[in-house]
N, C-alpha and C positions, 0 to 999 in steps of 0.2 A: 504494500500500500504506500511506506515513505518513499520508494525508490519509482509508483509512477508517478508522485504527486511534484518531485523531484524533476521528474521528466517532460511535463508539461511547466514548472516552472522555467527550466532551459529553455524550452522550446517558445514559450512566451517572451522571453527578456529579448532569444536570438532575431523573433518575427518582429518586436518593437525596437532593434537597434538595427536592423534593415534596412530604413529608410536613413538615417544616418547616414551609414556605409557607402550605400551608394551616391546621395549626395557630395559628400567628400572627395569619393575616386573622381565625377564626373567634373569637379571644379578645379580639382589639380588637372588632371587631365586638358581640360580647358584653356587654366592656368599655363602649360608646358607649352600646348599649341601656340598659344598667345608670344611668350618669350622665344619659340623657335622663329616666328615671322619679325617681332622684332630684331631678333640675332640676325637673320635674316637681310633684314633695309638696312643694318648696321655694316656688315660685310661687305654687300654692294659697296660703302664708301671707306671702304678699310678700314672702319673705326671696332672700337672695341667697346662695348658697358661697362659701366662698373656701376652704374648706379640706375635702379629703376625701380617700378611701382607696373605691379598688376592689379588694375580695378574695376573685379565685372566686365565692363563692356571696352574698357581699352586698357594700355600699355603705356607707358612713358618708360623713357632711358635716357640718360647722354653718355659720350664720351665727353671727360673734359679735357683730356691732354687736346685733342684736335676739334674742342669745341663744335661738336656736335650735338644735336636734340632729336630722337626719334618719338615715334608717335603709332601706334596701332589702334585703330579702334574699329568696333564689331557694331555693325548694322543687318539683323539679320544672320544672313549665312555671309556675306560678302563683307572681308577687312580689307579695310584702308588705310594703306602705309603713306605715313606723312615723314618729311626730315625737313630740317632747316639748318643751313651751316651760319653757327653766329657769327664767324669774321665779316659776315655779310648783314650783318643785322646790326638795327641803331639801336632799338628798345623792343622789350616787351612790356603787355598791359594786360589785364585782367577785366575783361567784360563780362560785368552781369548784368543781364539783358532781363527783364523781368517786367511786370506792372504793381503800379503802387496803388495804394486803397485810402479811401477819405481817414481810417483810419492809422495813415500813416505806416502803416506794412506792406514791404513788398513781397510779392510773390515771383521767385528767379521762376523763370521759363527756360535760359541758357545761360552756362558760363562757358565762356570763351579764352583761350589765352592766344591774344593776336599778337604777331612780328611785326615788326615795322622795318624795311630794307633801308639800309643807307642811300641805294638807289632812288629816289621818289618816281624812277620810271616802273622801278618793278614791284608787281602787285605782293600786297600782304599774307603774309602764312597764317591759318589758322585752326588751333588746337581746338575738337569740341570736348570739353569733357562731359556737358551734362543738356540733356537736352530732353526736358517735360512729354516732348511725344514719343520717345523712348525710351525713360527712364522716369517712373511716376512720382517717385518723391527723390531729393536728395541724401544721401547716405554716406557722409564723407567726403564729397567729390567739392565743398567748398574749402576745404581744411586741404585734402591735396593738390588743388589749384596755386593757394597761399604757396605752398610749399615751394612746388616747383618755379613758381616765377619769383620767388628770394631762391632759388638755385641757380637760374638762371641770370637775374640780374647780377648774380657774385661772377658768374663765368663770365658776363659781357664787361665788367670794369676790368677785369684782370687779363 
């Protein structure tokens, strides 16, 4: 009697950490895909990572010895490889694009982190990280915007 009460205990704890398990494998798995494509845009320009963020639905890296910024992000099934080389670059900025309320709250719709080229002929680069029609609330993705553009700002003085 203890050894099948025993048995059905196992068996309950293994069918309710199940869905765990497989969530986990499918996010790393995800997660790998994601840093192979960024390894990936990186290669193409002989740079190398050393530093990067996986979030959900995109990728950031740079090199900073050769001052580069890579960028992956998933729409659907189809990712979009971004790079910007900052020797080329005057600034970056952080756009959040949003609507504000009589109550003085805004609500972000998009954050942005846009380049600005020392060219003025040549068009603007732009990171989306967060975007309301694909991503319904935010979850960190204003905390790592902050981030990366004081990372980036340190790479463009130096």
């Amino acid at each position: 009697m203890e050894l099948g009460i025993a048995a059905i205990g196992i068996a309950s704890v293994a069918i309710c950490a199940m869905p765990f398990v497989v969530t986990s494998r499918s996010r790393k798995l995800k997660e790998k895909k994601m840093m192979a494509s960024l390894n990936d845009v990186a290669n193409k320009h002989n740079c190398t990572i050393r530093e990067h963020e996986i979030f959900g639905h995109y990728a950031i890296g740079v090199d900073q010895e050769k001052k580069f910024v890579f960028f992956i992000s998933k729409s659907g099934e189809d990712l979009n490889q971004q790079y910007v080389d900052l020797s080329t670059i005057k600034t970056c900025e952080i756009a959040n694009i949003g609507k504000s309320y009589a109550r003085k709250e805004k609500i972000t719709e998009r954050l942005l982190l846009n380049f600005f080229p020392k060219n003025n002929n040549e068009p603007d680069t732009v990171f989306e990280f967060y975007d309301v029609e694909v991503n319904f609330q935010l979850s960190g993705e204003f905390q790592s915007i902050q981030k990366w553009n004081s990372v980036i700002k340190n790479l463009l003085k130096s």
